[in-house]
Structures are given as structure tokens and as C-alpha cells.
PDBQT receptor file of N, H, CA, C and O in Angstrom, charges set to zero:
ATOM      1  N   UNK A   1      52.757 112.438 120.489  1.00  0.00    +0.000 N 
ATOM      2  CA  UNK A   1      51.724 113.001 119.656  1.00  0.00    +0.000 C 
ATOM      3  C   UNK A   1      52.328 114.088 118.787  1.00  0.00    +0.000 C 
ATOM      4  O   UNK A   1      53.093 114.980 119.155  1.00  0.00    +0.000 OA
ATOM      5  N   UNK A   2      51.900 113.883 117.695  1.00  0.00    +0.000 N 
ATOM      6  H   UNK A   2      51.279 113.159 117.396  1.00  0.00    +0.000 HD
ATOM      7  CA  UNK A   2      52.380 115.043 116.757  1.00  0.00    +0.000 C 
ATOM      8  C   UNK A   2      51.169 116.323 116.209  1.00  0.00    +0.000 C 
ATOM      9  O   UNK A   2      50.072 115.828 116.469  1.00  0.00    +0.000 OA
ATOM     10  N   UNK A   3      51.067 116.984 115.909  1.00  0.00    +0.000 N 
ATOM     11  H   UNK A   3      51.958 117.386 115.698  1.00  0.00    +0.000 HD
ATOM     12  CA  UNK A   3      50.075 118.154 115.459  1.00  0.00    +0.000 C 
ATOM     13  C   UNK A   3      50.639 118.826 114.349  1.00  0.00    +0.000 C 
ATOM     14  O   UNK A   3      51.472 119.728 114.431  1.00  0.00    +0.000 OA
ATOM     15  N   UNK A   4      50.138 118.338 113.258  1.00  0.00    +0.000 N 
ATOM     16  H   UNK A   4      49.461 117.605 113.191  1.00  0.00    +0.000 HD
ATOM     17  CA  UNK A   4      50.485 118.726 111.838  1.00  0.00    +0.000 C 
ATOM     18  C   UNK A   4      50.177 120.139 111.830  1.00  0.00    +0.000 C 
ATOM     19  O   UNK A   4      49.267 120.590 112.524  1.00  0.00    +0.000 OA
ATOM     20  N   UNK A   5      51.160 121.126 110.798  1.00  0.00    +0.000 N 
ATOM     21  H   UNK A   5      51.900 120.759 110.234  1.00  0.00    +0.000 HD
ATOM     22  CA  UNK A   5      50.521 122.025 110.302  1.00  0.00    +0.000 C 
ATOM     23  C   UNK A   5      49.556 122.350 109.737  1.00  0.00    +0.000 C 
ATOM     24  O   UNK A   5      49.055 121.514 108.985  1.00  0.00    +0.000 OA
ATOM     25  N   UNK A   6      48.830 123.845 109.884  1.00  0.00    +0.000 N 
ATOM     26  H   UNK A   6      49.237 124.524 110.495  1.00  0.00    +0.000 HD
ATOM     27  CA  UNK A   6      47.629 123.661 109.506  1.00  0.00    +0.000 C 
ATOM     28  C   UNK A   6      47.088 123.581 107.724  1.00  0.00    +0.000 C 
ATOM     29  O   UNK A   6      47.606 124.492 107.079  1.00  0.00    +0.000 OA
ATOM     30  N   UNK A   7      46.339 122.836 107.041  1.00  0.00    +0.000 N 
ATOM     31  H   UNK A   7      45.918 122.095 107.565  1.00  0.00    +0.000 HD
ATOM     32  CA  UNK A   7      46.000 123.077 106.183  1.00  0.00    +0.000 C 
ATOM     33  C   UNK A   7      44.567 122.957 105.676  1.00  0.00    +0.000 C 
ATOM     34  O   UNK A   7      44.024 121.868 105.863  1.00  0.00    +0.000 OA
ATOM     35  N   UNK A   8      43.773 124.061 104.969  1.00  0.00    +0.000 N 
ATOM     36  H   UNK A   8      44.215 124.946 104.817  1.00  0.00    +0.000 HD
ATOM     37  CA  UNK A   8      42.563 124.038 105.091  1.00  0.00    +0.000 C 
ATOM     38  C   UNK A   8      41.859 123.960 106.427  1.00  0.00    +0.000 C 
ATOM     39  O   UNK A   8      40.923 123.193 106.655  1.00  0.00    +0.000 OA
ATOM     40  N   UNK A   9      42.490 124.993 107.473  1.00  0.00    +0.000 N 
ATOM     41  H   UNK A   9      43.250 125.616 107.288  1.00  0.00    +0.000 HD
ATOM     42  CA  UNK A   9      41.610 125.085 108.670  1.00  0.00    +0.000 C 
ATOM     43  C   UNK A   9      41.915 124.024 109.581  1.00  0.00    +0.000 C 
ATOM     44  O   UNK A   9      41.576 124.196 110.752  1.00  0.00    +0.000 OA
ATOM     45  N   UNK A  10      42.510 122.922 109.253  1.00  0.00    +0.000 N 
ATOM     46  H   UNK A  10      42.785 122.782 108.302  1.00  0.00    +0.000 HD
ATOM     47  CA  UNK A  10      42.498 121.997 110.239  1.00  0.00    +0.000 C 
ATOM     48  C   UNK A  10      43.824 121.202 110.090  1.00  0.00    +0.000 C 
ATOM     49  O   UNK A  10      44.641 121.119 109.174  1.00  0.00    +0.000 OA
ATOM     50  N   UNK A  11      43.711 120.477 111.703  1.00  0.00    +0.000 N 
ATOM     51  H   UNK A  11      43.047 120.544 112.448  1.00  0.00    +0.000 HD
ATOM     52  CA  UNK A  11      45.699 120.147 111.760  1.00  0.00    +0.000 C 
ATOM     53  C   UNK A  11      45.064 118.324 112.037  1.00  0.00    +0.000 C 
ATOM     54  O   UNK A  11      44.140 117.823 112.677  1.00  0.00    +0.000 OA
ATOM     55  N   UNK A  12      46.268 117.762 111.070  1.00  0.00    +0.000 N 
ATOM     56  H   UNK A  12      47.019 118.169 110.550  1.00  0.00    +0.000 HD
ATOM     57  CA  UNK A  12      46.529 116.391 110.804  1.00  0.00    +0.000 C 
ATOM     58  C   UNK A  12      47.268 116.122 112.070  1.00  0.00    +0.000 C 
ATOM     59  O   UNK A  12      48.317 116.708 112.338  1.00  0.00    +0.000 OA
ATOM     60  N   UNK A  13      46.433 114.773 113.252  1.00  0.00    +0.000 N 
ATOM     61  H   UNK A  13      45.581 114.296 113.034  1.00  0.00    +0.000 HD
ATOM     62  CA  UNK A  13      46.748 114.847 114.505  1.00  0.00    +0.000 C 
ATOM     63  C   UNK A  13      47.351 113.002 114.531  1.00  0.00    +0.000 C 
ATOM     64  O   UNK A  13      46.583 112.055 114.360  1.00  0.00    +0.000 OA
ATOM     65  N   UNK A  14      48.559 112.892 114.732  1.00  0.00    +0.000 N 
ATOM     66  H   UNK A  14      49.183 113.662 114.871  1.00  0.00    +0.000 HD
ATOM     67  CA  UNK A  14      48.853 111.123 114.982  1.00  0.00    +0.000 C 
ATOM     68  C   UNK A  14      49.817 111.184 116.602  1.00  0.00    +0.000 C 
ATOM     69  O   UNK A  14      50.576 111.880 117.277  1.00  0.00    +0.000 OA
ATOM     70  N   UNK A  15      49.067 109.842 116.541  1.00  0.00    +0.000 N 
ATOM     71  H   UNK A  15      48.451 109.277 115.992  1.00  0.00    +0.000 HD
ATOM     72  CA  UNK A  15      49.403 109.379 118.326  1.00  0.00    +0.000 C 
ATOM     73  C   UNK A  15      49.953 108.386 118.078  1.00  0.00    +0.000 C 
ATOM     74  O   UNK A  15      49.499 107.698 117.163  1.00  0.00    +0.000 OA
ATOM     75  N   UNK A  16      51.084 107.965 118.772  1.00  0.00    +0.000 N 
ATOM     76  H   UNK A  16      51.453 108.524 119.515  1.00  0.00    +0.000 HD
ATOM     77  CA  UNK A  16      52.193 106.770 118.732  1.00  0.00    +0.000 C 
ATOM     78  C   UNK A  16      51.845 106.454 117.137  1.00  0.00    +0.000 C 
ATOM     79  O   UNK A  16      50.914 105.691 116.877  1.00  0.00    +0.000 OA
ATOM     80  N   UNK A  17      52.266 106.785 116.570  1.00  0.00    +0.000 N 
ATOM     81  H   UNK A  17      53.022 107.405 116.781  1.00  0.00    +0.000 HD
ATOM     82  CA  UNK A  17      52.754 107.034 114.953  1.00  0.00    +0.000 C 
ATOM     83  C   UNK A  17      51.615 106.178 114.286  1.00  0.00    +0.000 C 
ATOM     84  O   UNK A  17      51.843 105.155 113.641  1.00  0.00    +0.000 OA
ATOM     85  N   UNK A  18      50.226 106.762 114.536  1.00  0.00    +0.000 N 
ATOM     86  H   UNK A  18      50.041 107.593 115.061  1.00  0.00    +0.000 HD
ATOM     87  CA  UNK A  18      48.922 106.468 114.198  1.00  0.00    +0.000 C 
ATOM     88  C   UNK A  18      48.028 107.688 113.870  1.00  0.00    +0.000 C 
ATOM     89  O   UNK A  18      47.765 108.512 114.746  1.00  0.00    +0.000 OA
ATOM     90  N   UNK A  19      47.512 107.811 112.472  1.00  0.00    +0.000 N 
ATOM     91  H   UNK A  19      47.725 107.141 111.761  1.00  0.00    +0.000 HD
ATOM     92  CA  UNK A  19      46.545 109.266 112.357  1.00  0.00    +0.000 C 
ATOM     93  C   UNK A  19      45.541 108.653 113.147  1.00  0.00    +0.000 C 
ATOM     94  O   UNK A  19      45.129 107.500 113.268  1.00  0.00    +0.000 OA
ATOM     95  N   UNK A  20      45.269 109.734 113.644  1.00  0.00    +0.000 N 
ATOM     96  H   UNK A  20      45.604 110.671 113.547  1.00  0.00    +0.000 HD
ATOM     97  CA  UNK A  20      43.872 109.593 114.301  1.00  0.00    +0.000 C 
ATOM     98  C   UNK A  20      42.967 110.337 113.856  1.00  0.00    +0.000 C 
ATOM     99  O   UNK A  20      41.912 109.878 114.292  1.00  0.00    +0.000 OA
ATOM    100  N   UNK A  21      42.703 111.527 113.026  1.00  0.00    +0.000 N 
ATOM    101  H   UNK A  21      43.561 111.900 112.672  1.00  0.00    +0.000 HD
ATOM    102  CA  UNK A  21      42.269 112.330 112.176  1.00  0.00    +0.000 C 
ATOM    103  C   UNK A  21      42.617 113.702 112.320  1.00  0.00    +0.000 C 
ATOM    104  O   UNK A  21      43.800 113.953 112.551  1.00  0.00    +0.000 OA
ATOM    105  N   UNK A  22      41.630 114.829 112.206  1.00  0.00    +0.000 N 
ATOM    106  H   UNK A  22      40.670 114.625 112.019  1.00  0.00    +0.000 HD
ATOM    107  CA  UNK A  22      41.932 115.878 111.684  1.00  0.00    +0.000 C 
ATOM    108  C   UNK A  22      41.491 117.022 112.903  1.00  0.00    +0.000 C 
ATOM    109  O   UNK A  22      40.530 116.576 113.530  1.00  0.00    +0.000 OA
ATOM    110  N   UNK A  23      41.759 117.839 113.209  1.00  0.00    +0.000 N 
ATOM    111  H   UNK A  23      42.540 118.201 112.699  1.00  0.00    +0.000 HD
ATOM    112  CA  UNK A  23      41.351 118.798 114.453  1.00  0.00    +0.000 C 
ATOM    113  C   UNK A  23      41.578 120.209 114.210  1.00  0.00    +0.000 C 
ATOM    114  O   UNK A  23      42.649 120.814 114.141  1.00  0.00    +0.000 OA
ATOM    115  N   UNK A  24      40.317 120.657 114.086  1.00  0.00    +0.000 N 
ATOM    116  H   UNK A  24      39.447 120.166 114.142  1.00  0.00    +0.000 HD
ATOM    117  CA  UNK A  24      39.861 121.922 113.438  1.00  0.00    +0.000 C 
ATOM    118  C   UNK A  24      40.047 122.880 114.473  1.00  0.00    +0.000 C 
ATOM    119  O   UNK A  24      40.275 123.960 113.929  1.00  0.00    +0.000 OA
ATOM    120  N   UNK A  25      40.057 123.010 115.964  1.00  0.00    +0.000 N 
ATOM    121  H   UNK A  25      39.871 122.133 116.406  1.00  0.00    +0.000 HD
ATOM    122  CA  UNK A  25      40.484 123.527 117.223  1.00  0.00    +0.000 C 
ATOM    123  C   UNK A  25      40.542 122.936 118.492  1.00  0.00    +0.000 C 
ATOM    124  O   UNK A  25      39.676 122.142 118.859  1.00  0.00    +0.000 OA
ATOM    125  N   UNK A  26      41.231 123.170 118.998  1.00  0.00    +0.000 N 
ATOM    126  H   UNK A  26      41.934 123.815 118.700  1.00  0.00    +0.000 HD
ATOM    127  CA  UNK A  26      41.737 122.573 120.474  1.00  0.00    +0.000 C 
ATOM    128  C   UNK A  26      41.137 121.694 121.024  1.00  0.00    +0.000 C 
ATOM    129  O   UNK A  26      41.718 120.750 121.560  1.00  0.00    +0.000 OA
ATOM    130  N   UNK A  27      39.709 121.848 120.995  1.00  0.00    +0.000 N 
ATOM    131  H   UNK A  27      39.238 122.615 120.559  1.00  0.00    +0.000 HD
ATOM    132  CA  UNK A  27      38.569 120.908 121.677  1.00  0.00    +0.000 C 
ATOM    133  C   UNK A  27      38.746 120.057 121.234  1.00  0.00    +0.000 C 
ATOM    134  O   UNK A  27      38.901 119.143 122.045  1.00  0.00    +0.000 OA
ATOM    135  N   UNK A  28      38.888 119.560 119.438  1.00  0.00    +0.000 N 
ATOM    136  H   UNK A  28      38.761 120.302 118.780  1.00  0.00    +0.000 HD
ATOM    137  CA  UNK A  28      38.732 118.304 118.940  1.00  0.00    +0.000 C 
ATOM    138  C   UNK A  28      40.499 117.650 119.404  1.00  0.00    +0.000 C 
ATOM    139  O   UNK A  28      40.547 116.615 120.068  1.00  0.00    +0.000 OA
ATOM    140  N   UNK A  29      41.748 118.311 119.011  1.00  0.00    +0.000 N 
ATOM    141  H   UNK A  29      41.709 119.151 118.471  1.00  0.00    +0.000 HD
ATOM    142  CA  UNK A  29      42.716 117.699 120.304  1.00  0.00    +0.000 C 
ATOM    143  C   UNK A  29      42.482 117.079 121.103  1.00  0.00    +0.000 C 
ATOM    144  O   UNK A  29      42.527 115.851 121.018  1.00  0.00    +0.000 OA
ATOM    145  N   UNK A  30      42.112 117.792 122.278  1.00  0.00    +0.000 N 
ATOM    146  H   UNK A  30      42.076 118.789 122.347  1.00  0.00    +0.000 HD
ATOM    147  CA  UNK A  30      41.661 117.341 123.245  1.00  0.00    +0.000 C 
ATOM    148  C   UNK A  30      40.849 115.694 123.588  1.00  0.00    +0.000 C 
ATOM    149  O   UNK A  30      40.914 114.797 124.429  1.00  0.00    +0.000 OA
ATOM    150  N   UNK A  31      39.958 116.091 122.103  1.00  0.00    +0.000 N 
ATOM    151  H   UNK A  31      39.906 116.820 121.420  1.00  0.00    +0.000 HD
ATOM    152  CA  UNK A  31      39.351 114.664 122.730  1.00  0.00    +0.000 C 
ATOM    153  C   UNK A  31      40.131 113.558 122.039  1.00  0.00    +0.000 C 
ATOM    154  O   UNK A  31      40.131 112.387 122.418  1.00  0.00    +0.000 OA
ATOM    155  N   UNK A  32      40.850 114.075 120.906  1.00  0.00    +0.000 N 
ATOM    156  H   UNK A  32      40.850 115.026 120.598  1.00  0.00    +0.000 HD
ATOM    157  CA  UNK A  32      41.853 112.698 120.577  1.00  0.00    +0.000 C 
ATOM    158  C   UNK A  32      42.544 112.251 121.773  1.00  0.00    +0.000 C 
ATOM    159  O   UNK A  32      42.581 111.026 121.884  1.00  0.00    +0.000 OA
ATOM    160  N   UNK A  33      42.914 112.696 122.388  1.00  0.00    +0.000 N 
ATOM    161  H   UNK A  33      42.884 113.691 122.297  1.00  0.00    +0.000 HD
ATOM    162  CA  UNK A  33      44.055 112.230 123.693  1.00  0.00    +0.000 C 
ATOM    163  C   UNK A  33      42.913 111.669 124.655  1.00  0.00    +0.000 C 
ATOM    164  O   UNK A  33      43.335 110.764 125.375  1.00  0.00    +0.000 OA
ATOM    165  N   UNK A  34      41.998 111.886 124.783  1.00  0.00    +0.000 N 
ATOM    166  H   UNK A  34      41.655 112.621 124.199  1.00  0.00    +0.000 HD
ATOM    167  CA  UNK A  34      40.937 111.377 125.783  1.00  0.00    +0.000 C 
ATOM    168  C   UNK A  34      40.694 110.057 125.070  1.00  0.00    +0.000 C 
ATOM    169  O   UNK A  34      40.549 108.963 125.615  1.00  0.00    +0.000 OA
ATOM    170  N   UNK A  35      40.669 110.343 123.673  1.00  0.00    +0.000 N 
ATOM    171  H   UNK A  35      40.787 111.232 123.230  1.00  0.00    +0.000 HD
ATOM    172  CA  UNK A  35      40.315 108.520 123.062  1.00  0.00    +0.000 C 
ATOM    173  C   UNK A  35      41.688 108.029 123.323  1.00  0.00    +0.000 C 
ATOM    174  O   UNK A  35      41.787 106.924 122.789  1.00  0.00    +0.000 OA
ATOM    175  N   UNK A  36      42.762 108.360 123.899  1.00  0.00    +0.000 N 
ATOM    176  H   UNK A  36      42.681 109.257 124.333  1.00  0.00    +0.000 HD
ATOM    177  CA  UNK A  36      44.256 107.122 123.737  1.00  0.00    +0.000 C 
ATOM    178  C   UNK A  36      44.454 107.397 125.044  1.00  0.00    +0.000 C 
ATOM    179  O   UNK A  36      45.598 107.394 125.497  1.00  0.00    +0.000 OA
ATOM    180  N   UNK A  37      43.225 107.708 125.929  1.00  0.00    +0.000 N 
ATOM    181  H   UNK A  37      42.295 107.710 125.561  1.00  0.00    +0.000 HD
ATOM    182  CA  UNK A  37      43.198 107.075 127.441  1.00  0.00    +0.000 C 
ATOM    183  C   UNK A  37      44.205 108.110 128.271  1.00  0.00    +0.000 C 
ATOM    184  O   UNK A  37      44.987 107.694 129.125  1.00  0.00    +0.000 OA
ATOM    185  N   UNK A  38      44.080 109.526 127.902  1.00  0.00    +0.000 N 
ATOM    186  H   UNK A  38      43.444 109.864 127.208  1.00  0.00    +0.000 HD
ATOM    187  CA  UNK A  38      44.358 110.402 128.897  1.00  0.00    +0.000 C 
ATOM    188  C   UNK A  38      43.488 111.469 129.669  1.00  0.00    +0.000 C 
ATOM    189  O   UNK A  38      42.828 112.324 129.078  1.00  0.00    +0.000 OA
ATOM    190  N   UNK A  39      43.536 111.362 130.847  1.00  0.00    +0.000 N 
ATOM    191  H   UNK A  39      44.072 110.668 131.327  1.00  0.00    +0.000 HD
ATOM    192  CA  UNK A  39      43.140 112.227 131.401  1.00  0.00    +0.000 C 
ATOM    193  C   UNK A  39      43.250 113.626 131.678  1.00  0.00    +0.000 C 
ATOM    194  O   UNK A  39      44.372 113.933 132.080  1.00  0.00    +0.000 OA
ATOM    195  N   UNK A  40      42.180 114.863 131.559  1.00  0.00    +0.000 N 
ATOM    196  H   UNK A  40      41.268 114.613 131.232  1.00  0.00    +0.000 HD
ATOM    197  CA  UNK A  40      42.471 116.056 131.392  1.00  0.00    +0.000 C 
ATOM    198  C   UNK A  40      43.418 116.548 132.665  1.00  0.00    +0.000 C 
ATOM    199  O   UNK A  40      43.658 117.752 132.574  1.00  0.00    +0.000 OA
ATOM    200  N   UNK A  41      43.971 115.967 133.740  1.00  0.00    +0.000 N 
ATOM    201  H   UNK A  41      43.777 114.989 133.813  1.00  0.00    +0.000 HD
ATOM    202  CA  UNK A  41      45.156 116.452 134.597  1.00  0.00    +0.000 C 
ATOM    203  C   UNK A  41      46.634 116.205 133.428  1.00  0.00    +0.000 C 
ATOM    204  O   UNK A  41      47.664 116.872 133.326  1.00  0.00    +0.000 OA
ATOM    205  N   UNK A  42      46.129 114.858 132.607  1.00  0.00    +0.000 N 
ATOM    206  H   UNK A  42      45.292 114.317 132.689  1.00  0.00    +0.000 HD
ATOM    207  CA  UNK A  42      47.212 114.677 132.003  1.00  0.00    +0.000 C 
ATOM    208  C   UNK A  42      47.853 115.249 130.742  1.00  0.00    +0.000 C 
ATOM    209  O   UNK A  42      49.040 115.273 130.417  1.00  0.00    +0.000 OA
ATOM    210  N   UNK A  43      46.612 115.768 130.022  1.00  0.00    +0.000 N 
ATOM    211  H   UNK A  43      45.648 115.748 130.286  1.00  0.00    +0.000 HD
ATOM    212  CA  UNK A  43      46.136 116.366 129.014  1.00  0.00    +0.000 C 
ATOM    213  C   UNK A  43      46.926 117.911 129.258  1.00  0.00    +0.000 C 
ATOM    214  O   UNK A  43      47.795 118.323 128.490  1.00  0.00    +0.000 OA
ATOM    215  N   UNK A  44      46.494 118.594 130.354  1.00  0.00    +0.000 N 
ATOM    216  H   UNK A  44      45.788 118.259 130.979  1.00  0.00    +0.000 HD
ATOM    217  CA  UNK A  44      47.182 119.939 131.355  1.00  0.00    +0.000 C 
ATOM    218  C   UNK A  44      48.690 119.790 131.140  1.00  0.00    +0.000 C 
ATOM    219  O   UNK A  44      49.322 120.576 130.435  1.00  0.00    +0.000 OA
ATOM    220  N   UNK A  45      49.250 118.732 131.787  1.00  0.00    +0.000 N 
ATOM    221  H   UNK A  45      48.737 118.093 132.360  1.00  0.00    +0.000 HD
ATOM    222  CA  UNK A  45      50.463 118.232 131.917  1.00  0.00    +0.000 C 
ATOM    223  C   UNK A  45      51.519 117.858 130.977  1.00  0.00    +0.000 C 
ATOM    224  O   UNK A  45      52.741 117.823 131.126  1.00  0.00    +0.000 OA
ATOM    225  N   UNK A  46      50.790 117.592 129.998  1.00  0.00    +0.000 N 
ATOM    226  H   UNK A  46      49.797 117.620 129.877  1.00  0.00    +0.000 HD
ATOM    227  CA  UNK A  46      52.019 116.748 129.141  1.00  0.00    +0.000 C 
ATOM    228  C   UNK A  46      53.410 117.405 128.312  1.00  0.00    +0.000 C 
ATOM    229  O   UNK A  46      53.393 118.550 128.763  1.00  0.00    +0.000 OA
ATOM    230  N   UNK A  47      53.912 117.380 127.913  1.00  0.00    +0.000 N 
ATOM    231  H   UNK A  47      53.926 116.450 127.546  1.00  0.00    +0.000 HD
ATOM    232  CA  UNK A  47      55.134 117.688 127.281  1.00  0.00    +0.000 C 
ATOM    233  C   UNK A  47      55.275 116.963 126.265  1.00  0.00    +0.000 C 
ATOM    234  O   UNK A  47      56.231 117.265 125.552  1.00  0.00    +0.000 OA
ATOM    235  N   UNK A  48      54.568 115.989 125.905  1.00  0.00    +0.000 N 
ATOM    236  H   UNK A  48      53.791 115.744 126.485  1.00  0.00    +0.000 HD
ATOM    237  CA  UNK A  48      54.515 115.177 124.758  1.00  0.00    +0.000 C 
ATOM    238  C   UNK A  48      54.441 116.065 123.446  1.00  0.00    +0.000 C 
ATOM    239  O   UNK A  48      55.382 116.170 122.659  1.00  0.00    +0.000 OA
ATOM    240  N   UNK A  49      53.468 116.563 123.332  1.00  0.00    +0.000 N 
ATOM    241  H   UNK A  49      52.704 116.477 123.971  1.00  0.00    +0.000 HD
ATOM    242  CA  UNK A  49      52.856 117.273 122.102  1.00  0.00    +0.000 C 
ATOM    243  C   UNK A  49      54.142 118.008 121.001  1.00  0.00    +0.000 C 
ATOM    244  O   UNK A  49      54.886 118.935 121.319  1.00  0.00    +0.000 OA
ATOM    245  N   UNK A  50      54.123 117.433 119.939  1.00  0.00    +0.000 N 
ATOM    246  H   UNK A  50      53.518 116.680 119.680  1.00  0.00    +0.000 HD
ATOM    247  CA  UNK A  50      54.837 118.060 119.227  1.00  0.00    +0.000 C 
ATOM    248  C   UNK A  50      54.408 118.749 118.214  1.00  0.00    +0.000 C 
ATOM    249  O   UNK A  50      54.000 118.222 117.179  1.00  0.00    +0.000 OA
ATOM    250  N   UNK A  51      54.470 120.274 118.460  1.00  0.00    +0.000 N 
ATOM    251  H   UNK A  51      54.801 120.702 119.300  1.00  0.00    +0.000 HD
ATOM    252  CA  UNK A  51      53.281 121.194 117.900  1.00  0.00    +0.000 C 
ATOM    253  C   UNK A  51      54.404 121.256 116.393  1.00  0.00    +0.000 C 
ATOM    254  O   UNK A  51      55.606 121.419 116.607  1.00  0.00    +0.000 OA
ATOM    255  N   UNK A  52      53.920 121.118 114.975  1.00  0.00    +0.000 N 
ATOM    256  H   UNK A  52      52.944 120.985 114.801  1.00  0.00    +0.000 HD
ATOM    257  CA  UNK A  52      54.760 121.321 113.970  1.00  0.00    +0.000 C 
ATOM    258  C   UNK A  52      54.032 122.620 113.288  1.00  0.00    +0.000 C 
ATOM    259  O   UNK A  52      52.814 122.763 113.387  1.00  0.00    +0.000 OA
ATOM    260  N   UNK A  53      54.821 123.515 112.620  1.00  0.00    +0.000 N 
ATOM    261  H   UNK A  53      55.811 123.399 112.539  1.00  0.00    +0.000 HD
ATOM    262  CA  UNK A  53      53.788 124.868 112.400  1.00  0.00    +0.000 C 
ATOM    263  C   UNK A  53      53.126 125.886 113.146  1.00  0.00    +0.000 C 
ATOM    264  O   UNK A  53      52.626 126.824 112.525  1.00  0.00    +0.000 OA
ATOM    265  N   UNK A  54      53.060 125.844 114.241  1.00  0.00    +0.000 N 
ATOM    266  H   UNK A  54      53.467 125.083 114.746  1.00  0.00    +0.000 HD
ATOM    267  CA  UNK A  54      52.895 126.874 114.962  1.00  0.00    +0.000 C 
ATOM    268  C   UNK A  54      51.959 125.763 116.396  1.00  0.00    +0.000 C 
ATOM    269  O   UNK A  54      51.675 124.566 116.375  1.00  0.00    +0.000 OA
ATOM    270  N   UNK A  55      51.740 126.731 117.386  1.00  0.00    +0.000 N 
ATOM    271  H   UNK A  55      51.971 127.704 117.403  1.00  0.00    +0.000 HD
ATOM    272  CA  UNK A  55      51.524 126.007 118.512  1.00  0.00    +0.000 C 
ATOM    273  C   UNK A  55      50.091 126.092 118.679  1.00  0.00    +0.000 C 
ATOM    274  O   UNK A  55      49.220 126.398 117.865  1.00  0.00    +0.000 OA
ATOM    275  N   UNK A  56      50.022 125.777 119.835  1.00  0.00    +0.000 N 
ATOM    276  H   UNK A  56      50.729 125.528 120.497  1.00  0.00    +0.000 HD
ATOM    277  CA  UNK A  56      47.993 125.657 120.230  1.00  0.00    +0.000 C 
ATOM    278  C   UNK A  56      46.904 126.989 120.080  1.00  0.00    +0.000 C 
ATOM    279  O   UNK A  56      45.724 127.131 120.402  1.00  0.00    +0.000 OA
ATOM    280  N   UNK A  57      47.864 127.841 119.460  1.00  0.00    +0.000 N 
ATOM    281  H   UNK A  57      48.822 127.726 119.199  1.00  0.00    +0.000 HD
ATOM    282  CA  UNK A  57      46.626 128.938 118.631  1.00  0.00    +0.000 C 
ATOM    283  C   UNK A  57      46.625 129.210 117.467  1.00  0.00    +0.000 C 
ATOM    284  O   UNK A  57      46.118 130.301 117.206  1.00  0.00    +0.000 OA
ATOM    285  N   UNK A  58      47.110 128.473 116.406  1.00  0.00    +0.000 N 
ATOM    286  H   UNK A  58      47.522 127.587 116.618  1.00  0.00    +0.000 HD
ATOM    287  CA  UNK A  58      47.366 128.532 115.313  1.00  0.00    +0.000 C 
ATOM    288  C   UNK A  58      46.447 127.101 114.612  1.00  0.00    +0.000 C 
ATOM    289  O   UNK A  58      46.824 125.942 114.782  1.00  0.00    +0.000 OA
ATOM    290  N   UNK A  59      45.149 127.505 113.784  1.00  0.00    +0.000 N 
ATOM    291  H   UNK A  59      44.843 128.447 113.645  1.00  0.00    +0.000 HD
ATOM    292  CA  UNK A  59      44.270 126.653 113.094  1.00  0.00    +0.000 C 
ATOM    293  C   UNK A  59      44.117 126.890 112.138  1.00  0.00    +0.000 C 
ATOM    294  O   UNK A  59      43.603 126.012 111.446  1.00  0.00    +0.000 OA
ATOM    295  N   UNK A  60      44.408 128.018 111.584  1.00  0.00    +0.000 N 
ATOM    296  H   UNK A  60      44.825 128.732 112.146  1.00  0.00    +0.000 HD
ATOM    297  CA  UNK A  60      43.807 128.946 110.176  1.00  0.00    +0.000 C 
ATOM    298  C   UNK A  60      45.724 128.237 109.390  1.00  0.00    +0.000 C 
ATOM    299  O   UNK A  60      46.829 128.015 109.885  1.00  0.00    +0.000 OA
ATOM    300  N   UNK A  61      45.173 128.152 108.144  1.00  0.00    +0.000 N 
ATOM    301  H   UNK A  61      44.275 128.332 107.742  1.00  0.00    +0.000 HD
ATOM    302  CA  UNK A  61      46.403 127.556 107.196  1.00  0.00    +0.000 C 
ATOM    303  C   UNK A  61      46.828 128.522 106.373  1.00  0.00    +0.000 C 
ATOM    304  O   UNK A  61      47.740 128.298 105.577  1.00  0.00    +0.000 OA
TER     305      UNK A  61
């Protein structure tokens, strides 16, 4: 998973090299990975995430 930098408030989010859309804060993350069938232990867990632009508190562009 990748997590675009932010622009206009919200980060451009693609999963196995698929946009999935746009995520204005963490919550909406979150549920992208819940739509590509992960669970929030896994969600907790992962190491996947490749934050580009700053990391999981950074939304404002």
C-alpha cells in the first residue's frame, strides 16, 4: 500500500498498484484496507504501508 502525499487535504491511497481513492484522515485508510480484506489486528500490524510525504499525522497539504 502506498499513501500519497498530501494534496488539498487529502492523500491519494493505491493497494497492490490499484487507486482506490482519496483519504482525508486515518479513518478513511483504515477502511480502504478493510475493503482489500484486512483485519484491524492486521491493520495494527502491518509494515506494509508506504507513507510518502509525511506519516499517519500528516493530512493538511
Amino acid at each position: 500500500m502506498v499513501v500519497f502525499p498530501p494534496v488539498n487535504g487529502a492523500r491519494r491511497v493505491r493497494i497492490r498498484g490499484e487507486d482506490v481513492g482519496r483519504a482525508y484522515r486515518l479513518a478513511d485508510l483504515l477502511e480502504f484496507l478493510r475493503r482489500a480484506g484486512m483485519d484491524e489486528q492486521e491493520i495494527e500490524e502491518t509494515k506494509l504501508i508506504d507513507w510518502r510525504g509525511g506519516g499517519p499525522e500528516k493530512w493538511a497539504g
